[in-house]
Backbone as JSON, one array per atom type, in Angstrom:
{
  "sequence": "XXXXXXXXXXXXXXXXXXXXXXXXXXXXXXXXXXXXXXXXXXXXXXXXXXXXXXXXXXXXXXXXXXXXXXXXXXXXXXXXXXXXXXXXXXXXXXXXXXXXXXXXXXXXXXXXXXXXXXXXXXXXXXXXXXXXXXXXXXXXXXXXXXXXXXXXXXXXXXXXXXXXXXXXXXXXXXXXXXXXXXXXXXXXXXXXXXXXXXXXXXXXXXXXXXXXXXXXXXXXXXXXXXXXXXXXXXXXXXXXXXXXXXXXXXXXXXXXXXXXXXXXXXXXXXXXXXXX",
  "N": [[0.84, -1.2, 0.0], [0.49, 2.27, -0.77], [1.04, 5.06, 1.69], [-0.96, 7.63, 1.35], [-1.52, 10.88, 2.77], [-5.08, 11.22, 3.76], [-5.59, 8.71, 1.65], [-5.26, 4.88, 0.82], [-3.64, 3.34, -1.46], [-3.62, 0.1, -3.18], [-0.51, -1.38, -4.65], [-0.77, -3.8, -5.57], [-1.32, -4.32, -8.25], [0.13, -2.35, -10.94], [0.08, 1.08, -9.92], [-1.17, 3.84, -11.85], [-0.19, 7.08, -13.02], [-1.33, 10.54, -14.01], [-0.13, 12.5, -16.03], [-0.96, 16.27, -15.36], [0.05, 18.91, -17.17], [-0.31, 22.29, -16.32], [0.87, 24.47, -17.63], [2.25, 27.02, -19.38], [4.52, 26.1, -21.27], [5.45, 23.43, -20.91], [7.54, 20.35, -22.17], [6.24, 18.95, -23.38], [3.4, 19.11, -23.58], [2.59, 21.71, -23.4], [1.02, 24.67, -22.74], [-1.45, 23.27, -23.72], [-3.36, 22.65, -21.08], [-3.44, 25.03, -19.75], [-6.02, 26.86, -19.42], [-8.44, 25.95, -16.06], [-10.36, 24.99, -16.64], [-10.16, 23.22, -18.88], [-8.17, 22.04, -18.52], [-9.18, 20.43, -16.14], [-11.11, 18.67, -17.43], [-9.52, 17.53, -18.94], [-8.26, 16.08, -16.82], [-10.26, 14.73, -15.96], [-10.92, 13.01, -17.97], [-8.65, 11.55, -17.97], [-8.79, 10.01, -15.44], [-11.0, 8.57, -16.07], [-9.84, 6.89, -18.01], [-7.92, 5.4, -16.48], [-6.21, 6.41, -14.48], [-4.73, 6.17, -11.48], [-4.38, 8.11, -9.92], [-4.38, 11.91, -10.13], [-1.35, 13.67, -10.91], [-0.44, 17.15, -10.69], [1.01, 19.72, -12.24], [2.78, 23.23, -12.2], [4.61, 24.43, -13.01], [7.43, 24.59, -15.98], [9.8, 21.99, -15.52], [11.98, 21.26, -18.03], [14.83, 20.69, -19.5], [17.12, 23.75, -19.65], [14.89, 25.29, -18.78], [13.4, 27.84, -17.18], [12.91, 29.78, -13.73], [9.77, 29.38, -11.92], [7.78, 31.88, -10.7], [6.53, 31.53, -7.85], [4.03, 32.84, -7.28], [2.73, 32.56, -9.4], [2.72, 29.84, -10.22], [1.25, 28.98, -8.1], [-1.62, 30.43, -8.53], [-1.53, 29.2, -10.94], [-2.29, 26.18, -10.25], [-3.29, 25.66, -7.95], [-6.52, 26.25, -8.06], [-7.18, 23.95, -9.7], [-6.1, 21.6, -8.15], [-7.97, 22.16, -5.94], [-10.74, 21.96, -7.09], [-9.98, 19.3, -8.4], [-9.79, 17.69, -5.99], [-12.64, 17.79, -4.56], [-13.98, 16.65, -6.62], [-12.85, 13.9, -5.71], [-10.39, 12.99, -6.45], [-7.24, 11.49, -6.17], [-4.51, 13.26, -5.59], [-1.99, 14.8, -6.8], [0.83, 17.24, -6.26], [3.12, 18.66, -8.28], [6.15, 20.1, -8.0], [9.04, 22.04, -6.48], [8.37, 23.94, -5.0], [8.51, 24.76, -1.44], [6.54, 26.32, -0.48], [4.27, 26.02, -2.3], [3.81, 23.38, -2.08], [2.56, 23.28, 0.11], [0.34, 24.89, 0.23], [-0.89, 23.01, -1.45], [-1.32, 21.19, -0.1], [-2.87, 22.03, 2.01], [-5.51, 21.99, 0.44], [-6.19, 19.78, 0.16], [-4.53, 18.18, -1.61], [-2.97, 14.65, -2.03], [-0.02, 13.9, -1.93], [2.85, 14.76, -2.69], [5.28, 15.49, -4.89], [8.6, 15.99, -5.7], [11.06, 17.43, -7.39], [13.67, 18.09, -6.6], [13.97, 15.84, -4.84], [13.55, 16.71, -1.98], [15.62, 17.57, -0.75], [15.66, 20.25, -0.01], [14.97, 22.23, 2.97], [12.68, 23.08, 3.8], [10.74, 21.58, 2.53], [11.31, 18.59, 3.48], [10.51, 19.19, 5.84], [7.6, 19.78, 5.84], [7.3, 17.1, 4.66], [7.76, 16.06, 7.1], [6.0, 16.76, 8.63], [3.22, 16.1, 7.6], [0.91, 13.67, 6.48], [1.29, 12.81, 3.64], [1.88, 10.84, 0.97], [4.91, 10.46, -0.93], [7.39, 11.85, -3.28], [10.33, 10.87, -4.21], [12.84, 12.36, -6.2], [15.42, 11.89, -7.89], [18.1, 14.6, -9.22], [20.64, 15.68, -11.13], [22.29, 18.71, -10.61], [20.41, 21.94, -11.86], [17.7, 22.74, -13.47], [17.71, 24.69, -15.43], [20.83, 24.06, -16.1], [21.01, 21.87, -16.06], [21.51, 20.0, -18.2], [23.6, 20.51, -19.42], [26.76, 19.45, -18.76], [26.45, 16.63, -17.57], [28.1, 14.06, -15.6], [28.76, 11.35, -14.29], [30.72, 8.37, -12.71], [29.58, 6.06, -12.22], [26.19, 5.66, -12.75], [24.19, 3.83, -12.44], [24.71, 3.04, -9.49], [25.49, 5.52, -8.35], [23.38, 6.71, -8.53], [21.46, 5.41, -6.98], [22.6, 4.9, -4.52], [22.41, 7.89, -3.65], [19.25, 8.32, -3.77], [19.2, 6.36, -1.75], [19.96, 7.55, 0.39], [18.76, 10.08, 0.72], [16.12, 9.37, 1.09], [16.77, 8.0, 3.6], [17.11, 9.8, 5.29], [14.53, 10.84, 5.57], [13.45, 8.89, 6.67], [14.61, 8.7, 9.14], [13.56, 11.65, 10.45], [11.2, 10.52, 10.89], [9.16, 9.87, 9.14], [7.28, 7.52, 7.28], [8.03, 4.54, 5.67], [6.48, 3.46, 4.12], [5.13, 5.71, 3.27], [6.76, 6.69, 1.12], [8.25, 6.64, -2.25], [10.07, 6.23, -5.16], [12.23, 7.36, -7.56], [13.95, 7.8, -10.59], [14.31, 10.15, -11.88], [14.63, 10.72, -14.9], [16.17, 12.11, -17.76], [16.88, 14.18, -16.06], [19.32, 15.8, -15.97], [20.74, 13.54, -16.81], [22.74, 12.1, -19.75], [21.93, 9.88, -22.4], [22.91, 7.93, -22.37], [23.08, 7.25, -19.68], [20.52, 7.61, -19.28], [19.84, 4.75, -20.47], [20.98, 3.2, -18.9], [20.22, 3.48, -16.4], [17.39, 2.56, -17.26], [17.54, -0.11, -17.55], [18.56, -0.55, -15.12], [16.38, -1.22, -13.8], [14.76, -3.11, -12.57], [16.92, -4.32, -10.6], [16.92, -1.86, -8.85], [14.68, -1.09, -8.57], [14.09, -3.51, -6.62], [15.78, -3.55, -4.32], [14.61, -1.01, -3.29], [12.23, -1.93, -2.55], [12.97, -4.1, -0.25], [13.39, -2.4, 1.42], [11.28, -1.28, 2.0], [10.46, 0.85, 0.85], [8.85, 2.2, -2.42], [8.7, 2.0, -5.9], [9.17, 4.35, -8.83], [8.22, 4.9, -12.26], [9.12, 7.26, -14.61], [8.94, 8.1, -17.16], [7.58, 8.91, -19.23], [7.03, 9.81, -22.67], [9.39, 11.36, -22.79], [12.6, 12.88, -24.02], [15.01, 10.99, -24.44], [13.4, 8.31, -25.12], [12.69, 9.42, -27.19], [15.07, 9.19, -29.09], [15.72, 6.81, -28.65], [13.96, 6.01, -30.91], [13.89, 7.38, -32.52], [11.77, 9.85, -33.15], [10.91, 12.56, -33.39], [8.76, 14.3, -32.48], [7.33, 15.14, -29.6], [4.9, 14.08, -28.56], [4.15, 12.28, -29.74], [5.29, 9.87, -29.25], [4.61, 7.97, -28.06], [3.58, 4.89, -28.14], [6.45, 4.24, -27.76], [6.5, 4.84, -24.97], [4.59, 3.41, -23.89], [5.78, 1.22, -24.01], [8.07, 1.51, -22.79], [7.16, 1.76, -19.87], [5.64, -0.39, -19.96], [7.56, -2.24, -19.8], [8.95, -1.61, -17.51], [7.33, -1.91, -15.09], [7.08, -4.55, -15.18], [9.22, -5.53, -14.44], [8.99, -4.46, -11.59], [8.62, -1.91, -11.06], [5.85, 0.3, -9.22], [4.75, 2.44, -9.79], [3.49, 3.93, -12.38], [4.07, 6.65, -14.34], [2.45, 8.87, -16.75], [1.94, 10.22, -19.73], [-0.01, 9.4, -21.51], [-2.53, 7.32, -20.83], [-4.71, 6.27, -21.03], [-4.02, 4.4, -23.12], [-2.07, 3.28, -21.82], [-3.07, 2.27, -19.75], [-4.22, -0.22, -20.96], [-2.3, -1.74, -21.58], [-0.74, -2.17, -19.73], [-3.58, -3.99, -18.31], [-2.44, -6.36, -20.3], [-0.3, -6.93, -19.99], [-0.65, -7.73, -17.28], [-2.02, -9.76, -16.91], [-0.85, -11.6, -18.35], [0.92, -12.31, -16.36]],
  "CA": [[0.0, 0.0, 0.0], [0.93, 3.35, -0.36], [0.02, 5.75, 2.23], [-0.8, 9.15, 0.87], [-2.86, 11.43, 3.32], [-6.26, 10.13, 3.71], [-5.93, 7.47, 0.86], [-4.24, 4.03, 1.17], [-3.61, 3.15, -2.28], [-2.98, -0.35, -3.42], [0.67, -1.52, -5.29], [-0.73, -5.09, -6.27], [-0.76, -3.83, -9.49], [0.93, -0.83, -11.0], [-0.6, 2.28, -10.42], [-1.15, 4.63, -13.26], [0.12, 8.62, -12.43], [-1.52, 11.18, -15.1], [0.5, 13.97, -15.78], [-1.38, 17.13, -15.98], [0.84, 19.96, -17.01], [-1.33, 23.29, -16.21], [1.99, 25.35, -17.74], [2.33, 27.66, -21.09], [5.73, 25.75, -21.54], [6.09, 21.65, -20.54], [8.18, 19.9, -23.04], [5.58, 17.82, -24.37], [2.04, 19.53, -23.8], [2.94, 23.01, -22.45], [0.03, 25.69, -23.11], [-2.68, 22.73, -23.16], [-3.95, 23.22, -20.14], [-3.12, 26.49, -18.86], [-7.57, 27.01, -18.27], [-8.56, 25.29, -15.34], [-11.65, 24.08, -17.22], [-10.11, 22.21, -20.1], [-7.59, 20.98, -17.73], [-10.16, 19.74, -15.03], [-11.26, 18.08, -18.37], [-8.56, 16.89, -19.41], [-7.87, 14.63, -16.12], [-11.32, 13.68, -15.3], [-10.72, 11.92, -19.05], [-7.31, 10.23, -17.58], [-9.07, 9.7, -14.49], [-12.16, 7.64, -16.57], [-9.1, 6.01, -18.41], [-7.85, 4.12, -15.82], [-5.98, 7.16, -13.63], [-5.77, 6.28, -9.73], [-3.51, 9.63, -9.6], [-3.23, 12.96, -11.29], [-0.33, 14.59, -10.7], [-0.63, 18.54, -11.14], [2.49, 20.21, -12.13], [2.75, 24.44, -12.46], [6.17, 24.92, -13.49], [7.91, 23.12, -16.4], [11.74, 21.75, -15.47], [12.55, 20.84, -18.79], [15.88, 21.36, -19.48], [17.31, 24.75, -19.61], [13.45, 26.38, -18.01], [14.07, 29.08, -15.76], [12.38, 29.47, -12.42], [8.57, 30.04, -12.24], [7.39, 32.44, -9.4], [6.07, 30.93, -6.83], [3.16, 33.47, -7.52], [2.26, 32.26, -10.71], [2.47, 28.72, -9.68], [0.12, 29.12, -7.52], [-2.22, 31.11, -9.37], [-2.21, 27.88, -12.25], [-2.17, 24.8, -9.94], [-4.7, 25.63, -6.5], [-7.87, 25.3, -8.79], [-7.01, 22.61, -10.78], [-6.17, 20.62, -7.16], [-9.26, 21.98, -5.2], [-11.38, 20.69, -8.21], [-10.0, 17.71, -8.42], [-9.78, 16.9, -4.52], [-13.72, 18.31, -4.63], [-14.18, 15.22, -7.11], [-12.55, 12.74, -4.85], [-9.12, 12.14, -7.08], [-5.98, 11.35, -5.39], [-4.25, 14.48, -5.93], [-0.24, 14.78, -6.31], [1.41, 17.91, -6.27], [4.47, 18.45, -8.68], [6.39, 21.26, -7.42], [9.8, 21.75, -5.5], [9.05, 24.94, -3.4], [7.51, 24.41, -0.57], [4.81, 27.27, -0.59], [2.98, 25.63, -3.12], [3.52, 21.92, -1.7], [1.7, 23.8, 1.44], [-0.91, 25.59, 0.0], [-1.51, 22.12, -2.0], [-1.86, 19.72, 1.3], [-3.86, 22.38, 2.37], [-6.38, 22.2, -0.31], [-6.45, 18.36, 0.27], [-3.6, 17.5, -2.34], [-2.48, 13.76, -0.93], [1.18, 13.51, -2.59], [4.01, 15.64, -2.88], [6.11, 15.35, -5.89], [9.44, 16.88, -5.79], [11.92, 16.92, -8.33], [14.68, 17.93, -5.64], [14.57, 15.29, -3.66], [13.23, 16.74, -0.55], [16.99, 18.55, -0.3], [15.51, 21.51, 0.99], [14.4, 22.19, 4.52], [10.95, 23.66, 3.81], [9.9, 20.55, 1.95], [11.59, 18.19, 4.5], [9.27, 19.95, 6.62], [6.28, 19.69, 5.14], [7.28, 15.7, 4.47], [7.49, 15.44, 8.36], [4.46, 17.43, 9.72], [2.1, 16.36, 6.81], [1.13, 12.35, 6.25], [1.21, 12.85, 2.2], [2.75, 10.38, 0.32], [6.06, 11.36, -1.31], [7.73, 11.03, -4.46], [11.57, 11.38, -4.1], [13.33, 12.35, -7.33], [17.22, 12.91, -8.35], [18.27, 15.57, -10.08], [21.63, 16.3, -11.11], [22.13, 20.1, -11.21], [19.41, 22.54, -12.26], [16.64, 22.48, -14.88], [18.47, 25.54, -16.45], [21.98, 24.03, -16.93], [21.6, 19.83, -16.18], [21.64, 18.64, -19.35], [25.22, 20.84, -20.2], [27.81, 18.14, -19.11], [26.11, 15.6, -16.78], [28.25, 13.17, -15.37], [28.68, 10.04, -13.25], [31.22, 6.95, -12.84], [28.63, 4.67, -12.54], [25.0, 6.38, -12.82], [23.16, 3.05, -11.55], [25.15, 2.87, -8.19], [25.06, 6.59, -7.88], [21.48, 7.4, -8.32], [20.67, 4.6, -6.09], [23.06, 5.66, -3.15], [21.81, 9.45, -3.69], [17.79, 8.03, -3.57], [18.67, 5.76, -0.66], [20.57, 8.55, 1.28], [17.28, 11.12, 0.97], [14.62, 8.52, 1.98], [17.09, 7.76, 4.95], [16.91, 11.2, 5.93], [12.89, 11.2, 5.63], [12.78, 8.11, 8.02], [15.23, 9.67, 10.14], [12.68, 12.27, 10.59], [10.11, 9.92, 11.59], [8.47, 9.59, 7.77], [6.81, 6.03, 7.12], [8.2, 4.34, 4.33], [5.32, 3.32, 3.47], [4.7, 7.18, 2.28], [7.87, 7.43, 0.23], [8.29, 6.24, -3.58], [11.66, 6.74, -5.34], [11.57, 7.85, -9.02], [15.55, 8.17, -10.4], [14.65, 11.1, -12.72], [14.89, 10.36, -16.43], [16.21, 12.81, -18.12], [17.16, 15.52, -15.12], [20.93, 15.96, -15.57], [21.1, 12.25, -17.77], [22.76, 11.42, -21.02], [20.9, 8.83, -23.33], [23.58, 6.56, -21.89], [22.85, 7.49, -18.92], [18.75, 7.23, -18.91], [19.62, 3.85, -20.98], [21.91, 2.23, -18.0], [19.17, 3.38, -15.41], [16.12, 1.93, -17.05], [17.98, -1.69, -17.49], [18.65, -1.25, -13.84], [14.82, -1.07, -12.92], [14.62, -4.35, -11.84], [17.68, -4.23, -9.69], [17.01, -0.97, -8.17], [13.32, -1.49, -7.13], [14.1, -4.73, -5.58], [16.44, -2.85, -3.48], [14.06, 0.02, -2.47], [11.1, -2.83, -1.69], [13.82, -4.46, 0.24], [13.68, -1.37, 2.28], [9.87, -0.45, 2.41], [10.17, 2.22, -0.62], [8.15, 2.19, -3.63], [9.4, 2.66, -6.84], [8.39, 4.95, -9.83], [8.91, 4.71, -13.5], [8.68, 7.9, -15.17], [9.72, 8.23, -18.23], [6.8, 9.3, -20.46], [7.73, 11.18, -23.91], [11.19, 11.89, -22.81], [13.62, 13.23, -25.05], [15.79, 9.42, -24.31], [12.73, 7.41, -26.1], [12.52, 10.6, -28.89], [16.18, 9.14, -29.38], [15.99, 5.62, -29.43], [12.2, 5.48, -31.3], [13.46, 8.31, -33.94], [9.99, 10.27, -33.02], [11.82, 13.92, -32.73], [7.93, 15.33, -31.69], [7.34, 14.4, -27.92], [3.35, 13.87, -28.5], [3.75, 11.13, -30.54], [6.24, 9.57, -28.32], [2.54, 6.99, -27.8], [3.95, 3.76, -28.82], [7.66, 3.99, -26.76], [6.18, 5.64, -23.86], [4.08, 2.54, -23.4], [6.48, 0.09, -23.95], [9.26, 1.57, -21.44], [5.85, 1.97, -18.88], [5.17, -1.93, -19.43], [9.04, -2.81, -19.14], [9.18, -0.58, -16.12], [6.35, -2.35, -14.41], [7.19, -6.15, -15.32], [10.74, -5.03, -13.72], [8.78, -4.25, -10.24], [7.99, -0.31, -10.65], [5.22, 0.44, -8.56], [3.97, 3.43, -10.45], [4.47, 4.43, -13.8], [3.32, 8.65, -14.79], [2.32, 8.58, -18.09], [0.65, 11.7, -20.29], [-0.98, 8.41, -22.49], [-3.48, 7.11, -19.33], [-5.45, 4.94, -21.87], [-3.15, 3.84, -24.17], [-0.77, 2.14, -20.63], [-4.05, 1.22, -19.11], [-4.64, -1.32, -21.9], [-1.37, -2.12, -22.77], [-0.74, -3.05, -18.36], [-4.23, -4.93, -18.2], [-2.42, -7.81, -20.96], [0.82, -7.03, -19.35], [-1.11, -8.41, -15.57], [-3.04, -10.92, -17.45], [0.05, -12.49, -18.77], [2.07, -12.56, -15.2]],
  "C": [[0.88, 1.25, 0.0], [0.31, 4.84, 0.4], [0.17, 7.3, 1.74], [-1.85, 9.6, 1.65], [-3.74, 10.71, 4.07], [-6.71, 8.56, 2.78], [-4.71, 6.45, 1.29], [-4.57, 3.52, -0.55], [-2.29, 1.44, -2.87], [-1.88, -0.61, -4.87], [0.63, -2.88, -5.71], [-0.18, -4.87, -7.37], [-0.66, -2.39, -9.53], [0.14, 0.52, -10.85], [-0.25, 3.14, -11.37], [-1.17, 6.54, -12.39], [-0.41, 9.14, -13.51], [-1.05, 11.96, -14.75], [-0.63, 15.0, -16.05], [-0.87, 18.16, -15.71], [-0.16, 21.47, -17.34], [-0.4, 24.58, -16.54], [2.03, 25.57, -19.32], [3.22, 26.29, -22.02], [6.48, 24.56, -21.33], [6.59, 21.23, -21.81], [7.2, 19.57, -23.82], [4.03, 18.41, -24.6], [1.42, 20.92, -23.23], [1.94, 23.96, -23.65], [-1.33, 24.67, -23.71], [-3.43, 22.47, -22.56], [-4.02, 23.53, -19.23], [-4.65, 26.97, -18.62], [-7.97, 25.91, -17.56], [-9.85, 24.54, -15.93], [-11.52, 23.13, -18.46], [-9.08, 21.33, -19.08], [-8.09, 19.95, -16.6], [-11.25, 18.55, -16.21], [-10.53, 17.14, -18.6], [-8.12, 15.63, -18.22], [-8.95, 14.16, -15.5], [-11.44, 12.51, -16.53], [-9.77, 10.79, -18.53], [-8.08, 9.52, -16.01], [-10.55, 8.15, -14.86], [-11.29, 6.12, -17.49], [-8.71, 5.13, -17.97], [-6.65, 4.83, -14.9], [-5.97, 6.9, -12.44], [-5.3, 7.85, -9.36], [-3.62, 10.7, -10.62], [-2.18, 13.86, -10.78], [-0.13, 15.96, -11.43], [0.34, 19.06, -11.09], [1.86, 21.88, -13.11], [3.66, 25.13, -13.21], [6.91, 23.84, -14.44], [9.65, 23.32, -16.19], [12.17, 21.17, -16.44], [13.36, 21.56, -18.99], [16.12, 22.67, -20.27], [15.68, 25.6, -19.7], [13.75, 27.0, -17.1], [13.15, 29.07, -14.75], [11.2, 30.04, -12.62], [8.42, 30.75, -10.62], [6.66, 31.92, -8.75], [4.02, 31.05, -6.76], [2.26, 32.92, -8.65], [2.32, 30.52, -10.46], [1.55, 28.44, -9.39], [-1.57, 29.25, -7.97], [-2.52, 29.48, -10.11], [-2.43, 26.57, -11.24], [-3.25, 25.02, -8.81], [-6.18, 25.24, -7.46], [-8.0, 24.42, -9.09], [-7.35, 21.69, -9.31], [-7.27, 20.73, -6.11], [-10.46, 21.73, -5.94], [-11.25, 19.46, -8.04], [-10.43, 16.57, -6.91], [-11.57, 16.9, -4.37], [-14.48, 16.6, -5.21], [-13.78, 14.27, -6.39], [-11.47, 12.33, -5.55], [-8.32, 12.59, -6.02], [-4.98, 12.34, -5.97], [-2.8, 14.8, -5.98], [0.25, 16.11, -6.73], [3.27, 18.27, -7.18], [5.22, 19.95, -8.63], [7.64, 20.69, -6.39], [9.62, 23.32, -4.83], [7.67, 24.81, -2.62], [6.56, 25.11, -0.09], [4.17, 26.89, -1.08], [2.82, 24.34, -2.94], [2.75, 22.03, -0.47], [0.31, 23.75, 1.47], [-1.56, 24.18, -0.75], [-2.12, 21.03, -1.15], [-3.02, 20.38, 1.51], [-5.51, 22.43, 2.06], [-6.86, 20.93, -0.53], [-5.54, 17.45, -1.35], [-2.84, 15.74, -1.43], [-0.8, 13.14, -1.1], [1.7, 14.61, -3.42], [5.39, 15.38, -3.61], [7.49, 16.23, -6.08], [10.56, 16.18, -6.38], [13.45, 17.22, -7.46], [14.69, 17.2, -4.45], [14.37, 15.37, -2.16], [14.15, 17.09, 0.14], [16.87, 19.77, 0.56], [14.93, 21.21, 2.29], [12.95, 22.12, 4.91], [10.44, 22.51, 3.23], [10.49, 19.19, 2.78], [10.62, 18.4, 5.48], [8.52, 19.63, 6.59], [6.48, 17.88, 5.06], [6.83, 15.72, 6.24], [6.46, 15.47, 9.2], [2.98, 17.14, 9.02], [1.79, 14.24, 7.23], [0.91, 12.18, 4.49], [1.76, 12.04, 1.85], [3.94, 10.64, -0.48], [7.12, 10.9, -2.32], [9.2, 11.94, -4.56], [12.63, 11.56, -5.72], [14.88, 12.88, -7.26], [17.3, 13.64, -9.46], [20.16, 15.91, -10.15], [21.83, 18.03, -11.29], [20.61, 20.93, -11.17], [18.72, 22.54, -13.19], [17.45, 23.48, -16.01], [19.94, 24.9, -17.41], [22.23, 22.21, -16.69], [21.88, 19.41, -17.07], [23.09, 19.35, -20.05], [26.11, 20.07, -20.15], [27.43, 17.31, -17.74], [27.01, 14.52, -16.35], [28.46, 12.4, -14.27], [29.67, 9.09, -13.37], [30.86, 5.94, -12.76], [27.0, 5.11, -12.13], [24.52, 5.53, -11.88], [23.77, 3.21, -10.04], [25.11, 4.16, -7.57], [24.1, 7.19, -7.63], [21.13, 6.79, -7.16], [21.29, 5.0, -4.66], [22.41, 7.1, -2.73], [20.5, 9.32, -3.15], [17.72, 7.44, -2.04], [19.21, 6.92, 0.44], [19.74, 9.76, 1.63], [16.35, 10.25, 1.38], [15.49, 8.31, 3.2], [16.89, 8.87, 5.46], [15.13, 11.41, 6.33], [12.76, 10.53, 6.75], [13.31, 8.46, 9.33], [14.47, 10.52, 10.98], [11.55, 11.62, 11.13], [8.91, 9.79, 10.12], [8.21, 8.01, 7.94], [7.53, 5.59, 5.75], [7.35, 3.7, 3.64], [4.57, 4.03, 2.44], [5.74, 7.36, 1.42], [8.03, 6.12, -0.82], [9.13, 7.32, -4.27], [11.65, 6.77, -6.9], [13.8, 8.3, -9.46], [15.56, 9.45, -11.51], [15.36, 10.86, -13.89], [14.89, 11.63, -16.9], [16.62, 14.31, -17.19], [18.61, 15.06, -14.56], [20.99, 14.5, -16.01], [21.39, 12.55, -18.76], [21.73, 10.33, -21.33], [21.59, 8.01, -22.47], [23.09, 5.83, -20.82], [21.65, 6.64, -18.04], [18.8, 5.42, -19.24], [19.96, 2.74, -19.51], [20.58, 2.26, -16.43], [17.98, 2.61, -15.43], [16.32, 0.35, -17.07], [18.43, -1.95, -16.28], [17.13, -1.14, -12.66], [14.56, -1.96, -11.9], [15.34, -4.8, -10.02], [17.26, -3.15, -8.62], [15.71, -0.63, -7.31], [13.61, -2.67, -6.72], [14.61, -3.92, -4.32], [15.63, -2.33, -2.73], [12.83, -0.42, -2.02], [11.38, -3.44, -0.65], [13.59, -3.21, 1.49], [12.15, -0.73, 2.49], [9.34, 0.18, 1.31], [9.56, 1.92, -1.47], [8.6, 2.71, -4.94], [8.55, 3.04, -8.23], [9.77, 4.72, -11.09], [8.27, 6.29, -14.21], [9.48, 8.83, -16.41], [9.32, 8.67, -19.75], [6.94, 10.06, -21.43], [8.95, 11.57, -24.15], [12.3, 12.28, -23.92], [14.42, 11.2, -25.38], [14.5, 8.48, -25.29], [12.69, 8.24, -27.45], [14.14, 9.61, -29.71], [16.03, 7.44, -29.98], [14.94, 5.1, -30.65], [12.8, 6.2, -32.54], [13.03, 9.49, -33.6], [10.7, 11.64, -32.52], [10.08, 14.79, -32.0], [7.28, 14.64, -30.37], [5.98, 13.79, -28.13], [3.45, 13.08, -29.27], [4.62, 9.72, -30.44], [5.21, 7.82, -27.34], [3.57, 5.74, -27.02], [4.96, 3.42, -27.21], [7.72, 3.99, -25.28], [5.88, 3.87, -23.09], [5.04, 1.43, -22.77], [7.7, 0.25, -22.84], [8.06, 1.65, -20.12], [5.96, 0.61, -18.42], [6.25, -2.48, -18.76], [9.26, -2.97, -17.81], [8.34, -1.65, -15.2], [6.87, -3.98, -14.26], [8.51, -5.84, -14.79], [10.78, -4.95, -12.22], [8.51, -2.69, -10.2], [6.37, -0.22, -10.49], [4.06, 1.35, -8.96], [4.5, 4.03, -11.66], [3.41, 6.38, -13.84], [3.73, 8.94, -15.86], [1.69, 10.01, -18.39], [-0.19, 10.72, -21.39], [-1.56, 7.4, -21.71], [-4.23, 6.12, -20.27], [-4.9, 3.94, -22.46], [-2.54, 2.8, -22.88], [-1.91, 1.44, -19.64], [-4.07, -0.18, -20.08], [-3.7, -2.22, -21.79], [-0.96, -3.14, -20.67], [-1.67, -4.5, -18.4], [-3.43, -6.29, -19.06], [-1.53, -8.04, -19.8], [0.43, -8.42, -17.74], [-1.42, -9.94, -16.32], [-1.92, -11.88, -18.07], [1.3, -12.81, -17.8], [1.72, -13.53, -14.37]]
}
């Protein structure tokens, strides 16, 4: 189970994350829905698809994006998540400053998505005083300059020390690991090589973090790294690859995959189960 909040959400099978990017400017679907009424659309569709999560993100960190104000954050993402919570969806927060991972618990958001890791204090914080579920991500660097010269001497062993060295800190704190799910950031501060050596250590690396309580995420939807190996230079059509690193991901032991194609990985899971 994973405990987020008020929901206990089971990990028999994989849960399905919908992205919904509510930002002019996301790599893949940025200025689709920036009104809260096509976007409150848009994930009661992923939510009819086969959605247990949407994950609401304000700000896009694709590489070299500069910092969104906190203000304006705000502003695009509180409706969207007191809508959705209003409806009864499981509500995840994607956001690393911790004013708007605040104002999002507050509004009955049940999962706190942060692409730093939970490095800072204020979102540390907020992990310890809240019961949200919590989605720990690595990041090399900054969204502005990660992807300039990224490197590692051995990515898999480093990500995974880095991931297990921030969830120790959470439990430290008195966090459940029950609430924390470990995500190694595809594409934030990776080469192709990079993303390639991480997703062939899926298997390995959630055993590990089940081994330890943790939950592990696959998220890898559209990514520049499948644009590469697929061909497919426009992210939205990215369908096909998306799926197939989703199913991989899953038959590997990832726990949750966060997809922007919610129908398409529903389908393509159901054989996936049906043939395990």
């Amino acid at each position: 189970m994973w405990h987020c909040g008020k929901h206990r959400l089971s990990t028999e099978r994989p849960l399905i994350m919908g992205i919904l990017n509510v930002t002019p400017d996301s790599f893949s679907d940025g200025g689709n829905y920036t009104e809260p009424r096509v976007a409150l659309a848009h994930a009661r569709e992923m939510l009819a698809a086969g959605a247990q999560i949407i994950d609401v993100g304000g700000e896009s960190t694709r590489p070299g994006s500069a910092e969104t104000a906190v203000g304006e954050e705000l502003r695009r993402v509180l409706p969207v998540v007191r809508s959705l919570v209003e409806d009864g969806a499981v509500v995840s927060i994607d956001t690393r400053h911790a004013e708007v991972a605040a104002a999002a618990l507050e509004a009955g958001a049940g999962i706190l998505n942060d692409i730093t890791g939970f490095t800072q204090e204020g979102m540390r914080a907020l992990a310890e005083q809240s019961d949200a579920g919590l989605v720990v991500m690595h990041m090399q660097g900054e969204p502005r300059e990660m992807q300039t010269n990224p490197h590692y001497n051995d990515v898999v062993a480093e990500v995974g020390e880095w991931l297990d060295a921030r969830a120790g800190e959470l439990t430290a704190r008195g966090v459940a690991a029950e609430r924390i799910c470990l995500d190694v950031g595809p594409g934030f501060g990776k080469t192709f090589e990079h993303n390639l050596a991480l997703l062939k250590g899926t298997a390995a690396m959630a055993q590990h973090a089940a081994e330890q309580g943790f939950l592990w995420m696959a998220a890898w939807s559209r990514k520049g790294f499948i644009g590469t190996l697929t061909g497919e230079e426009v992210a939205a059509r990215r369908v096909a690859g998306s799926v197939a690193v989703a199913c991989y991901a899953a038959a590997c032991g990832a726990n949750v995959v966060r997809v922007h194609d919610v129908g398409a990985t529903a389908q393509a899971l159901r054989v996936l189960m049906a043939l395990s």
